[in-house]
C-alpha positions in Angstrom: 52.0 31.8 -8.1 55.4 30.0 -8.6 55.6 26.5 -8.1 57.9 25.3 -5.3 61.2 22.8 -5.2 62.7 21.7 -1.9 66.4 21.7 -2.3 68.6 19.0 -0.3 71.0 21.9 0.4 74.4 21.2 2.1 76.1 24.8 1.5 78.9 22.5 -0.8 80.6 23.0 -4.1 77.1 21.6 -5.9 74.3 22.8 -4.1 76.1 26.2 -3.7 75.4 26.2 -7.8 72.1 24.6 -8.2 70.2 27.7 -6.6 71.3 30.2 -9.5 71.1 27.0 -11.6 67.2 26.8 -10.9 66.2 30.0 -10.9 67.4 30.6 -14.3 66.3 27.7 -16.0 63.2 26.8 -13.8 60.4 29.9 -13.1 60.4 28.1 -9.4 60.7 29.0 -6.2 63.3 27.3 -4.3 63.4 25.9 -0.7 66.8 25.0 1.0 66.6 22.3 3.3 70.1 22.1 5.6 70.3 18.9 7.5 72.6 18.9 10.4 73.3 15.1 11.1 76.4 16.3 12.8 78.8 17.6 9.7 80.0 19.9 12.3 79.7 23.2 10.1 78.5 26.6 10.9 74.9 26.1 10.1 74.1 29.7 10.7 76.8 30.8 7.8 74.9 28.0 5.6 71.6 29.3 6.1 73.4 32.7 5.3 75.1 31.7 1.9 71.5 29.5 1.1 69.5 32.9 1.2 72.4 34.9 -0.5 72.7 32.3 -3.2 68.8 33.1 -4.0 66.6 30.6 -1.9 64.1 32.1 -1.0 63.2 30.7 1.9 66.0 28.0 3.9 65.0 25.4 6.8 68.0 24.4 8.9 67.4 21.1 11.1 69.4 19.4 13.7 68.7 15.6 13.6 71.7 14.5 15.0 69.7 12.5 17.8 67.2 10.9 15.2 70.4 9.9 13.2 72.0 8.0 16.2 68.6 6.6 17.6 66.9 5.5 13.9 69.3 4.3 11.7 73.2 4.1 13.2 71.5 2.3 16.7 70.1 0.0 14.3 73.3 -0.9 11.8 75.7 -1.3 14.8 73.0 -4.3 16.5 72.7 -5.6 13.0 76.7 -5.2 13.3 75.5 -3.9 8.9 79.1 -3.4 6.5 79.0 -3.1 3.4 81.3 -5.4 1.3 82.4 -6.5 5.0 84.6 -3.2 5.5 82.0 0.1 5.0 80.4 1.4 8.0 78.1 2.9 5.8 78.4 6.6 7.3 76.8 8.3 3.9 74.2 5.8 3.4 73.0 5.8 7.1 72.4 9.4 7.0 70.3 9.6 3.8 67.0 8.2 4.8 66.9 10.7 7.8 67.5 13.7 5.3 65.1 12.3 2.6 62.7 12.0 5.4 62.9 15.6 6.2 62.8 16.8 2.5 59.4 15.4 2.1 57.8 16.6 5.0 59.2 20.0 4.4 57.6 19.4 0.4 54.3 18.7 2.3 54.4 21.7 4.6 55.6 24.1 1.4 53.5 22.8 -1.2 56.2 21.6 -3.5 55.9 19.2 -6.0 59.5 19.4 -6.7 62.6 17.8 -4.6 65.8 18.7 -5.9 69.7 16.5 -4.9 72.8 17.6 -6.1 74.3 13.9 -5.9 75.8 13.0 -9.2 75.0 10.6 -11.9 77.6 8.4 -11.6 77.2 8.3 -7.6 74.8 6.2 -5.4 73.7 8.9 -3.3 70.8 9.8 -6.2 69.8 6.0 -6.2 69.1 6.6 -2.2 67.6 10.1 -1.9 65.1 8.9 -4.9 64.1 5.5 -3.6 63.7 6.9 0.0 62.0 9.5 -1.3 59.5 7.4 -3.5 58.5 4.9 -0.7 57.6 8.1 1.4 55.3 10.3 -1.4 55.5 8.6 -4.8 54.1 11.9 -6.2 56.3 14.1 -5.8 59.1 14.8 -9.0 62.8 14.6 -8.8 65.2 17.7 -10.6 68.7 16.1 -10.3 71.2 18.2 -12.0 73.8 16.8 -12.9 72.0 14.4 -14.8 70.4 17.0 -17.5 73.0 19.9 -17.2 75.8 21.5 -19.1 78.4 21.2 -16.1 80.6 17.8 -16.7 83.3 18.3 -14.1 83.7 19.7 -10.5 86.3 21.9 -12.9 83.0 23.1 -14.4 81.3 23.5 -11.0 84.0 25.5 -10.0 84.3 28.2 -13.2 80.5 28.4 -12.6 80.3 28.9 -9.0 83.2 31.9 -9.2 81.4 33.5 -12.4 77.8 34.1 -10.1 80.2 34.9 -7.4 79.3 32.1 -5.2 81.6 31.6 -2.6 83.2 28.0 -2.2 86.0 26.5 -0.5 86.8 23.6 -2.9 89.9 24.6 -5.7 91.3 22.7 -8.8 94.2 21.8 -6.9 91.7 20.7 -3.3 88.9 19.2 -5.4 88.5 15.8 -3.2 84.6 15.0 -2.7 83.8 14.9 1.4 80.7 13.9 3.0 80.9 14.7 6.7 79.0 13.8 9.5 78.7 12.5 13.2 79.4 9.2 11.8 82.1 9.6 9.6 83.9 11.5 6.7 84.2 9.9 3.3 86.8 11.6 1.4 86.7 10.8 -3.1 88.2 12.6 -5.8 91.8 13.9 -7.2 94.5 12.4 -6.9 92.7 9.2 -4.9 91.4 8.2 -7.6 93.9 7.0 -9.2 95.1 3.2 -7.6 98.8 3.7 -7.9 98.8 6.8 -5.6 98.8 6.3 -1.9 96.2 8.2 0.1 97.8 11.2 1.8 97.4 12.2 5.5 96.7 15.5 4.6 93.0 14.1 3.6 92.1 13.3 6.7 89.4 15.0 8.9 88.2 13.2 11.5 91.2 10.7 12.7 95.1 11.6 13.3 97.2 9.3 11.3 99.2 6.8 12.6 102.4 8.5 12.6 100.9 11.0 15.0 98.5 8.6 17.2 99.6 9.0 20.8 102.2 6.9 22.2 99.9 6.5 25.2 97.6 3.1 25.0 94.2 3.7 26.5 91.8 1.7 28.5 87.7 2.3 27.7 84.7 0.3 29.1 81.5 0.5 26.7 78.2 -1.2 28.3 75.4 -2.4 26.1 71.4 -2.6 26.8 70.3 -5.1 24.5 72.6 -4.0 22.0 72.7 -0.5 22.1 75.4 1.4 23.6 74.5 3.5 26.7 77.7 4.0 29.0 81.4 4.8 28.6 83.7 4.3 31.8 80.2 3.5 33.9 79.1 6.9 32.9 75.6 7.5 30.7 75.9 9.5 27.9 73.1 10.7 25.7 73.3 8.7 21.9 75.1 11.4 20.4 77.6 12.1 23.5 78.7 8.2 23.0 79.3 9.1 19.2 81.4 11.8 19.6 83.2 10.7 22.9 84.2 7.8 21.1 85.4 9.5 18.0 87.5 11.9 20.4 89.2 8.8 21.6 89.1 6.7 18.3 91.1 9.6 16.7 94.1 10.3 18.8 94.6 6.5 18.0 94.4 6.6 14.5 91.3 4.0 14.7 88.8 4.2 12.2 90.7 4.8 8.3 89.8 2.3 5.6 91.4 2.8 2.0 88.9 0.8 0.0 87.7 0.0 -3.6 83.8 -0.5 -3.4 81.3 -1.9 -5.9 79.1 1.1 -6.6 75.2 0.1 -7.2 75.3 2.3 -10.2 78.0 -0.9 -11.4 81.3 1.1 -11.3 84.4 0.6 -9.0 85.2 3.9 -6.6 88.0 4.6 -4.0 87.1 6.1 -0.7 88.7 7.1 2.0 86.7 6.5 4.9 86.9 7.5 8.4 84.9 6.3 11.3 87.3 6.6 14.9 83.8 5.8 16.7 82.4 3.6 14.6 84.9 1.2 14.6 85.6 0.9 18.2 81.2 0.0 18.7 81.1 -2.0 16.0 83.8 -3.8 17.4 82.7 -3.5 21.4 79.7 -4.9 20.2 81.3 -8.1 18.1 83.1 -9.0 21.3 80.2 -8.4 23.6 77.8 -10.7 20.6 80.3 -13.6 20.7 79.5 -14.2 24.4 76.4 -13.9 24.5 74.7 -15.5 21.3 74.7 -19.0 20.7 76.3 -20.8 17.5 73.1 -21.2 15.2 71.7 -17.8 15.7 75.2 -15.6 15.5 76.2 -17.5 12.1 72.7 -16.7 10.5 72.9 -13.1 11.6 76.2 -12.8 10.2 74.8 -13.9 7.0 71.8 -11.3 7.7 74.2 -8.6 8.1 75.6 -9.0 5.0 72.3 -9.1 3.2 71.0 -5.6 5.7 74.2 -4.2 4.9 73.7 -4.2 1.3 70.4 -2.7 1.8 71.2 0.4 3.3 74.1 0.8 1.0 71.5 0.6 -2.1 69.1 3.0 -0.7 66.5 0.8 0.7 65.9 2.1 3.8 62.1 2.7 3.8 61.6 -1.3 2.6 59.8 -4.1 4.5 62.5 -6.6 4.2 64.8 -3.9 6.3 62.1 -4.1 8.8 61.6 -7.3 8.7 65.3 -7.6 9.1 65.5 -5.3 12.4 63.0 -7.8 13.8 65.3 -10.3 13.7 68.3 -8.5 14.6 66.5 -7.5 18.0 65.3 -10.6 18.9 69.3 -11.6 18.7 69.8 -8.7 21.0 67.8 -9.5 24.0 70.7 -10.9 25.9 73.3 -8.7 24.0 74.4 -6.7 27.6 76.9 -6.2 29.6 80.5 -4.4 29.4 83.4 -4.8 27.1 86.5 -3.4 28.0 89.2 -2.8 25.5 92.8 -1.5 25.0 93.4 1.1 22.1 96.6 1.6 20.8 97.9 2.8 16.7 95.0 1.9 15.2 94.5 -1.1 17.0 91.3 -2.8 19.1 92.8 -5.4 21.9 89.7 -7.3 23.9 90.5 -6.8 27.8 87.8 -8.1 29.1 83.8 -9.3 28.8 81.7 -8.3 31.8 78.2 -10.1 31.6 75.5 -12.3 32.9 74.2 -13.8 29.7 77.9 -15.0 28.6 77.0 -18.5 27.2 80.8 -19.1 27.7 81.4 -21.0 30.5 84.5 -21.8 31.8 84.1 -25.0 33.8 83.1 -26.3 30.1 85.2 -25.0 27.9 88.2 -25.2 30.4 90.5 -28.1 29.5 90.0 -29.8 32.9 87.5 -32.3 33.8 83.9 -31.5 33.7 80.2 -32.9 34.6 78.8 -31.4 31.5 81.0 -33.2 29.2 83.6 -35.9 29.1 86.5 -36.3 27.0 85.3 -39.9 25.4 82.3 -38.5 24.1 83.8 -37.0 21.7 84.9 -40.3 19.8 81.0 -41.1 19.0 80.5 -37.5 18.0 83.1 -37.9 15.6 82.4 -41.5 14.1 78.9 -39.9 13.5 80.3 -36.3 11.7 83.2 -38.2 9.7 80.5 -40.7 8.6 79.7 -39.3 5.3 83.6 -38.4 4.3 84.0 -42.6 5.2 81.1 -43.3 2.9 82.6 -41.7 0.2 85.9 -42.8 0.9 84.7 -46.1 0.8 83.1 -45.7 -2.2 85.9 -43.9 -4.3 88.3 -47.4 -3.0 85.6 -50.2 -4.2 85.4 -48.4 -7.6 89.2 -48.3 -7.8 88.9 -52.1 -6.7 86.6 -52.6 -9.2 88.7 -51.6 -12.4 91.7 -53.4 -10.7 90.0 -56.7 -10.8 88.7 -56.2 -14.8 92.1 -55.2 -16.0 
């Protein structure tokens, strides 16, 4: 009896190769595994080309839901970026694939799991680790790591010699990762700093020059931190995502051109685009100011950075991201209420905060008169915090003094 190998099987340029790749240089059966986190593909025509590329057996799952609920629920109340720009829309999907991949390797049998992700990329780092902290036993076959094929040039002559049909040419040969968070576009001619990114790459978001003329009005409402209505209406998790990137993209919100720090220790350029994204991650910002007091938001912001970084690297399935997410919901209990914004060329305008747990209060923070606080305290409070920069001062003068008098 053949031994099995789950394949992490996206119907792409690589994956489209590694089936004929396996089979003739591993006597192993292999087991697609499509995840549909909202890529918005034909999964029937993948689970087509997966058998007619020689899988012999092919699982196609929707866990668009479990990808809203488990991990992007959880980055936009830790408010996580990476490098303080990435909305992390590849890394957020990963652990929910990896998770699948090993409980299809249980039900199979397999002691194999098999990526396509590059070596130079991090995606390998992320499937592995997630994949090690949920079965530690089971053994990774990653390509691209021990295989003749250098280039996607070389993907290419090999994928149209075992007449595999692909869509990517020598002249399209960008790298996209598509789902119902975003679309990360690599590769070509973006690679190369001096070029400007082309409109033509985009997939999920118009560009400016074709954003509607039209501003727009939108009213989100958190629960504790987690999105639940648009215009008073309730939508299900993944109705918010993709009502939101409907309206983000007519108005060109959501593109970021950016040069990251790669955890394999190279620089890479991505085009990334997140219409929906943006506008929570930014509804939720607004909403956060209100209602959390000084102390608690600077230390999350600090957390964020730190919870960020962890689900860019792969760590997922550690305690310290639970440990984190403890945190971040205790922040959240008072983190509701309604933001309404105005959207217009790729911009995000406040228009109004609608809560009962604002700790902004205007009889305070007015410049009028108030019983809370009065104008003169202020002169003790800052005798007290200039203190130390009067020490110093002081300090600094008597030693000047000092060597005046000797010479």
């Amino acid at each position: 009896m053949k031994e099995k190998v789950v394949l992490a099987y996206s119907g792409g340029l690589d994956t489209s190769i590694i089936i004929p790749w396996l089979k003739e240089n591993y006597d192993i059966e292999v087991i697609a595994v499509s995840v549909n986190v909202g890529q918005e593909e034909n999964m029937v025509e993948v689970y087509e080309k997966a058998l007619k590329s020689g899988a012999a057996k092919v699982y196609v799952d929707d866990l668009s839901e479990k990808f809203v609920t488990e991990t992007i629920f959880k980055a936009i109340k830790a408010e996580a970026k990476y490098e303080g720009k990435y909305l992390l829309g590849t890394s957020l999907a990963r652990p929910i694939i990896a998770k699948r991949l090993v409980e299809v390797a249980h039900l199979e049998g397999a002691k194999y799991i098999c990526h396509g992700c590059t070596g130079k990329g991090n995606d390998q780092v992320r499937f592995e680790a997630s994949i090690a902290a949920l079965d530690p036993t089971i053994k990774i076959i990653a390509p691209w790591r021990i295989w003749d094929i250098k280039s996607r040039e070389d993907a290419i002559e090999y994928a149209n010699k075992n007449n595999i049909p692909i869509t990517v040419t020598k002249e399209k040969i960008y790298s996209v990762d598509a789902n119902l968070w975003h679309t990360s576009t690599e590769g070509g001619d973006i690679e190369y700093l001096e070029n400007e990114h082309q409109n033509h790459v985009y997939k999920k978001c118009l560009p400016l020059e074709k954003a509607t003329n039209t501003p727009e009005y939108i009213e989100i409402y958190f629960e504790k931190g987690i999105p639940t209505k648009i215009n008073g209406k309730k939508l299900s998790p993944v109705e918010i995502v993709k009502v939101l990137n409907e309206i983000g993209s007519k108005h060109g919100i959501g593109v970021i051109d950016i040069i990251e720090n790669r955890l394999v220790g190279m620089k890479s350029r991505g085009i990334y685009e997140t219409p929906g994204g943006t506008i929570l991650y930014e509804a939720h910002n607004i909403l956060e100011s209100a209602t959390l007091d000084k102390e608690a938001l600077h230390f999350k912001q600090m957390v964020s950075l730190k919870y960020g970084e962890l689900i860019y690297n792969g760590l997922w399935y550690s305690k310290i991201r639970e440990a984190i997410d403890a945190f971040i919901d205790e922040t959240q209990e008072n983190v509701s209420g309604t933001v309404k914004m105005k959207l217009y060329k790729g911009f995000i305008k406040p228009a109004g905060i609608f809560t009962e747990n604002a700790l902004y209060d205007y009889s305070i923070s007015s410049f009028g008169d108030s019983e809370l606080y009065d104008h003169k305290d202020a002169q003790g409070f800052i005798n007290l915090f200039t203190l130390p920069l009067k020490i110093k001062a002081m300090k600094k003068i008597n030693k000047e003094n000092k060597y005046e008098d000797i010479s």
